[in-house]
C-alpha positions, 0 to 999 in steps of 0.5 A: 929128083924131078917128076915129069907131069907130063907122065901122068897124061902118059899114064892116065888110063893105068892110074885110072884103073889102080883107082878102080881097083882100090875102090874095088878092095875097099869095098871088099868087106862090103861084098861079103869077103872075111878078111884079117883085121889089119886087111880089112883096116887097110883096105879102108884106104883104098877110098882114096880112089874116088879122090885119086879118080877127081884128080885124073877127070880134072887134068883130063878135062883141062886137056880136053876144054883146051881142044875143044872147038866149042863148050857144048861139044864138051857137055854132050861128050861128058855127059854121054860118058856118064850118062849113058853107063848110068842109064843102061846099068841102073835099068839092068839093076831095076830090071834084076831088083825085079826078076828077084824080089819082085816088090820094087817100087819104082818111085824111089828107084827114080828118087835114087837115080834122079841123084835127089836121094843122094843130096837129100838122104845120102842114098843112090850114087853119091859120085854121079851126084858130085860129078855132073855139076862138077863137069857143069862148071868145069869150063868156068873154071878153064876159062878162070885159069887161063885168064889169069897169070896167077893160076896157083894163087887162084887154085889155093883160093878156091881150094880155100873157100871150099875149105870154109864153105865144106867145114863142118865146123860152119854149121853146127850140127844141132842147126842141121834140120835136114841132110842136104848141107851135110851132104853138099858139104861132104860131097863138094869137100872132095872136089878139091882133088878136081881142082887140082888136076886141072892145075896139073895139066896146065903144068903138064901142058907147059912141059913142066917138072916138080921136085918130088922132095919139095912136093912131098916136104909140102904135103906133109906140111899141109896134112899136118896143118890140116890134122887138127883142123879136118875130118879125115876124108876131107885130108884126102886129096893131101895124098893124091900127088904123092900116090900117083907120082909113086905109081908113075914111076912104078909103070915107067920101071915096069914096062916089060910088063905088058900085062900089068899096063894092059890089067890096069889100061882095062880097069881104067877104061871100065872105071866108070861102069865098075863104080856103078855096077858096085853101087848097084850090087850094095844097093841090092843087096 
């Protein structure tokens, strides 16, 4: 049974919007809503949309470093993407910390939205923290890919050194004196997923397939490995492939349902701005 990987640029925009949405229920509880245990222990899964949103931003960044005429179009499109959303909720949140409780100190309001409270004490807006870099050298990587006939073989040895260089197992805890390694560890663990995506859409772009019982025999054999050697959130991107398989296909075979695409087109639209509008109401809060 073979998977076209052209489908997921296809569907992009709709996987986008199920990873918001599953980033939405796993912060449920976190919003205040009393659910069953079961519920609410399922719904911790529901993380997997960050890793699930690194793979579609790599695949879409392939895409789009493969059309752009030069690298600094590329930075200021990404960067005005995120920057701007960033800026204009994070002031709207400053401005309603201040209407409401009037005892807001903007130092550390700048602190947390500089991303130096994230790297330095896992406050503020971890993603916006991951993502920037992750676009800074998005074309390094591009370029990386495309210069060499060995691309799976270089994928597997950055997702290694990340692997090695993330582990927690490579700096004691007791040598920890300050959160930063913990946090760059923690963070750029993830970034695995982007990798990934890139590597999918060159797939994609050669109008390749995959044989979805090879693809899934090999996850299962990598999450096992993987089991005994990692934290649970480092193992993520090992479900990412067979999730957004599985929801492709679902949209291919329910195209009568216009309005479940079009829910899922504006999720994945507003993705962004819905991360932060949730970062802001927790932070509040």
């Amino acid at each position: 049974m073979k998977f076209e990987l052209s489908d997921i640029s296809k569907y992009r925009t709709q996987l986008m919007g199920c990873a918001t949405i599953m980033i939405l229920l796993c912060h449920a509880n976190g919003y205040g809503v009393v659910l069953p245990s079961f519920l609410r222990n399922l719904l911790v899964y529901g993380n997997l949309g960050v890793d699930i949103f690194l793979f579609l931003s790599g695949f879409g960044c392939f895409y789009s470093l493969s059309k752009a005429n030069n690298i600094m179009m590329f930075y200021r499109r990404r960067m005005l993407r995120i920057l701007l959303p960033y800026i204009i909720i994070s002031v709207f949140f400053l401005i309603l910390d201040e209407i409401l409780h009037g005892d807001i100190c903007f130092g550390q309001w700048l602190y947390e939205f500089s991303t130096i409270g994230f790297w330095h004490q896992h406050k503020g807006a971890w993603f916006v923290a991951l993502i920037i870099p992750i676009y800074l050298i998005s074309p390094f990587l591009y370029k990386l890919l495309q210069c060499t006939s060995k691309k799976l073989i270089v994928c597997m040895l950055l997702i290694t050194l990340i692997m090695v260089l993330t582990s927690h197992d490579l700096y004691p805890s007791e040598a920890c004196q300050y959160e930063l390694i913990d946090n760059l560890q923690w963070a750029f663990g993830r970034s695995i997923s982007f990798i990934i995506g890139m590597y999918f859409a060159f797939l994609a772009m050669k109008g390749m397939s995959i044989n979805i019982f090879l693809l899934i025999s090999v996850n299962i054999v990598i999450f096992v490995v993987l089991r005994f050697a990692a934290p649970l959130w480092f193992r993520n991107w090992c479900y990412v492939i067979p999730i957004i398989v599985l929801l492709c296909y679902l949209f291919s075979i329910t195209k009568e349902c216009v309005w479940l695409s079009n829910v899922c087109c504006w999720m994945g639209v507003i993705s962004f701005e819905s991360y932060l509008t949730n970062v802001g109401y927790n932070h509040r809060k």
